[in-house]
C-alpha positions as CSV (number, residue, x, y, z in Angstrom):
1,X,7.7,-35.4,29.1
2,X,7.0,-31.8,28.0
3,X,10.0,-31.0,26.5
4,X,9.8,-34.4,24.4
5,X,6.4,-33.1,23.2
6,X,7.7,-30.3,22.1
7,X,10.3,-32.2,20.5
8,X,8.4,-33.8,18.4
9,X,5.6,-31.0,17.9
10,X,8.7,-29.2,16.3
11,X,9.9,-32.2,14.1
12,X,6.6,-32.6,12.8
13,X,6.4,-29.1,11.9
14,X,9.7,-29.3,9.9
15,X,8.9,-32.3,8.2
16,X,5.0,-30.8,7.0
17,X,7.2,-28.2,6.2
18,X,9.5,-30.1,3.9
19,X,6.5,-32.2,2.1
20,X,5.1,-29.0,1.5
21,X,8.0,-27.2,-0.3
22,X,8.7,-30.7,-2.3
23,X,5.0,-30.6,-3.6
24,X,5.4,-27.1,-4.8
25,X,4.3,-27.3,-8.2
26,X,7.3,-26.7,-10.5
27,X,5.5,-24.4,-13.2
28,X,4.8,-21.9,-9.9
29,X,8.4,-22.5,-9.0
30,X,9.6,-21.5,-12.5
31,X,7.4,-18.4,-12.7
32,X,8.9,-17.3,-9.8
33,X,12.7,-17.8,-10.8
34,X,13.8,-14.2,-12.2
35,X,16.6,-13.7,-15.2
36,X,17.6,-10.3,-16.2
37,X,17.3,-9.1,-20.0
38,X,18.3,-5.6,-21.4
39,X,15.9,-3.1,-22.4
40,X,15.0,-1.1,-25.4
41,X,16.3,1.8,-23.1
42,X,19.8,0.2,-22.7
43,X,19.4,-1.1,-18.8
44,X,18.6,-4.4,-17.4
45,X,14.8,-5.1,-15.9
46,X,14.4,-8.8,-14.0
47,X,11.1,-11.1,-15.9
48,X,10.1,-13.9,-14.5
49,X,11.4,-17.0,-16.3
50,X,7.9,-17.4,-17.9
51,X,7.8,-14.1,-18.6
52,X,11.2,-14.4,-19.9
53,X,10.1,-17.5,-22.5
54,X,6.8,-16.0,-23.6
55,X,8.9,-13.0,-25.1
56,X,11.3,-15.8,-26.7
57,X,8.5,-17.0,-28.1
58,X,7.1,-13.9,-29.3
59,X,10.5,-13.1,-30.8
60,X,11.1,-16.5,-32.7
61,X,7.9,-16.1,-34.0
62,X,8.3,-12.6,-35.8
63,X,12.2,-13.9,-36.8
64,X,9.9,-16.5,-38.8
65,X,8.0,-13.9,-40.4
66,X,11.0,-11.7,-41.0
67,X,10.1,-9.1,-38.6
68,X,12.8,-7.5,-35.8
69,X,12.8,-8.5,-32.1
70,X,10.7,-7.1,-29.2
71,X,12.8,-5.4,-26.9
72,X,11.0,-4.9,-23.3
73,X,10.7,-1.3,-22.5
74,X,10.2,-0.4,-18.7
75,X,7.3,1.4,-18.7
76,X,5.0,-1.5,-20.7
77,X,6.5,-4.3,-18.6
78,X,4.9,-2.3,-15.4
79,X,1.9,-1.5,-17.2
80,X,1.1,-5.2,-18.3
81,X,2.3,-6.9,-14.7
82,X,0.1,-4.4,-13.0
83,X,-2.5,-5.2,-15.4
84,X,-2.4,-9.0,-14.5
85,X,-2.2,-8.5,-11.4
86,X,-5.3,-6.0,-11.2
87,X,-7.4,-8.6,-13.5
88,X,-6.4,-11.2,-10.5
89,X,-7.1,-9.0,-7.1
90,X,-10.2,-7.6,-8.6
91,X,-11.4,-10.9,-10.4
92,X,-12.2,-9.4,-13.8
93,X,-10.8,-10.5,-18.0
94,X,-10.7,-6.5,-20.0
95,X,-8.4,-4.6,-20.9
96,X,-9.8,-1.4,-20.0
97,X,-8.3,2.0,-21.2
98,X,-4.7,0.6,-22.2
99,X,-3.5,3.9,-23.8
100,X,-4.2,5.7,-20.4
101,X,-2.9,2.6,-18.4
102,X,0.5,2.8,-20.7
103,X,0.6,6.6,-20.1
104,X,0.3,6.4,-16.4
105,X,3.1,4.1,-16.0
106,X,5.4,6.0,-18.1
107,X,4.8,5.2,-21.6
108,X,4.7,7.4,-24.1
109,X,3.1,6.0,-27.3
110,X,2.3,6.5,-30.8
111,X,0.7,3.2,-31.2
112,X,-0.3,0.4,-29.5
113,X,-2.1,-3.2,-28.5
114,X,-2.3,-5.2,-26.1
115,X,-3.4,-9.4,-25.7
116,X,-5.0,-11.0,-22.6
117,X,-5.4,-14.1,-21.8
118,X,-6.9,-16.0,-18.3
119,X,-5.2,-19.4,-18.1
120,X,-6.8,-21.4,-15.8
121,X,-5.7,-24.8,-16.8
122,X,-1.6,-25.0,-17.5
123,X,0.0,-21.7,-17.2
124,X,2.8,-22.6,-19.5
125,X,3.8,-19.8,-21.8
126,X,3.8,-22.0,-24.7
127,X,0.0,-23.1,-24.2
128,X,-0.9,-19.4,-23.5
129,X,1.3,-18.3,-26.9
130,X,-0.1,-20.4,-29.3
131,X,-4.2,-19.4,-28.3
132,X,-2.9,-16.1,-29.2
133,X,-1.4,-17.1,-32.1
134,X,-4.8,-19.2,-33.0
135,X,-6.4,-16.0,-32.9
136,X,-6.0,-13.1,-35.8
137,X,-6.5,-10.1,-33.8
138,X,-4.0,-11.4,-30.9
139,X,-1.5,-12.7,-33.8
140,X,-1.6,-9.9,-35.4
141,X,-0.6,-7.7,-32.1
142,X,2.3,-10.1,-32.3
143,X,3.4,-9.9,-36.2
144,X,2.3,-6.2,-36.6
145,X,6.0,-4.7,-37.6
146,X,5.4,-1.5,-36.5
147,X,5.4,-2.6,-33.0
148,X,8.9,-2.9,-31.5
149,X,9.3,-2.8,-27.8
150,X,6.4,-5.1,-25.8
151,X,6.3,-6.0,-21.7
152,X,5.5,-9.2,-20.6
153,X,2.7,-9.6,-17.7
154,X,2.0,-12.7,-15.2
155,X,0.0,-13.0,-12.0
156,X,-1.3,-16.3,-10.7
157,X,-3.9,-15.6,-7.8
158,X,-7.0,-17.5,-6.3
159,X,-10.2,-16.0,-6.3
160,X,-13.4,-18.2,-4.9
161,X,-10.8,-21.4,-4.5
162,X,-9.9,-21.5,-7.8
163,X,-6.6,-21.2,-8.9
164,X,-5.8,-18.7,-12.2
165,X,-3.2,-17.3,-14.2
166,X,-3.4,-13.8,-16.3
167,X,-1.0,-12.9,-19.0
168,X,-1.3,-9.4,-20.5
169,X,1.1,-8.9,-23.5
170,X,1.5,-4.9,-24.3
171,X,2.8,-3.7,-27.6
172,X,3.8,-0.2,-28.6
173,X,5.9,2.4,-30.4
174,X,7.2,5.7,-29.4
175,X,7.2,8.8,-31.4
């Protein structure tokens, strides 16, 4: 009798289990997938497939316009994951001192800007690209042509129950 118990005890287990992966929302699923892209630097660095499309999107955007592509660069894809990630763990929306956040994760700039955005609704790349592209200071972070290499940040967290995405989007040039 016990062993049936347990039998079943562990079949129940497994099939919560299952229902619970199946129910996995696919946008989280899809955030978490990884593709590899080169860098301005000549190596390869792994985005998250969201992270992967919001720089597509950033990049068809400035071929409109007649602007180069964004390559990522290393040191700004750290600095803006670490970013979103901070903004979820600590529950704040700023951007703080960038230039010394760029700095500290190895970037050495001559310019720079960075967009934020919390998105706690759909965190779809596209919804999140076009507010910033609704809004002149964030497009022109995007369009600015002196800007060439850019890394791509997203964190989804919970804070207080609710659910959230950050995006942090950091822009620069090197001497």
């Amino acid at each position: 009798m016990r062993r049936a118990s347990m039998l079943l005890l562990a079949a129940l287990l497994a099939v919560t289990a299952a229902i619970g992966a199946s129910a996995l929302d696919s946008g989280e699923a899809r955030a978490a997938e990884t593709v590899n892209v080169r860098t301005c630097t000549g190596g390869k660095i792994a985005l998250k497939a969201d992270e992967k499309r919001m720089l597509e999107l950033h990049n068809q955007k400035r071929k409109g316009q007649g602007l180069r592509r964004l390559c990522v660069h290393p040191g700004l894809q750290r600095a803006a994951r670490d970013h979103s990630q901070d903004m979820i763990r600590r529950d704040y929306f700023g951007h703080g001192n960038v230039g010394k956040r760029l700095k500290r994760h190895g970037y050495n700039w001559s310019r720079y800007g960075e967009n934020i955005v919390p998105d706690t609704k759909s965190p779809s790349p596209g919804t999140t690209f076009d507010t910033w592209v609704e809004s002149s200071s964030h497009r022109s972070n995007i369009l600015d042509r002196k800007f060439r290499e850019v890394g791509i940040g997203l964190a989804t967290g919970s804070h207080n129950g609710e659910r959230k995405t950050m995006w942090t989007a950091d822009f620069g040039s090197r001497n």
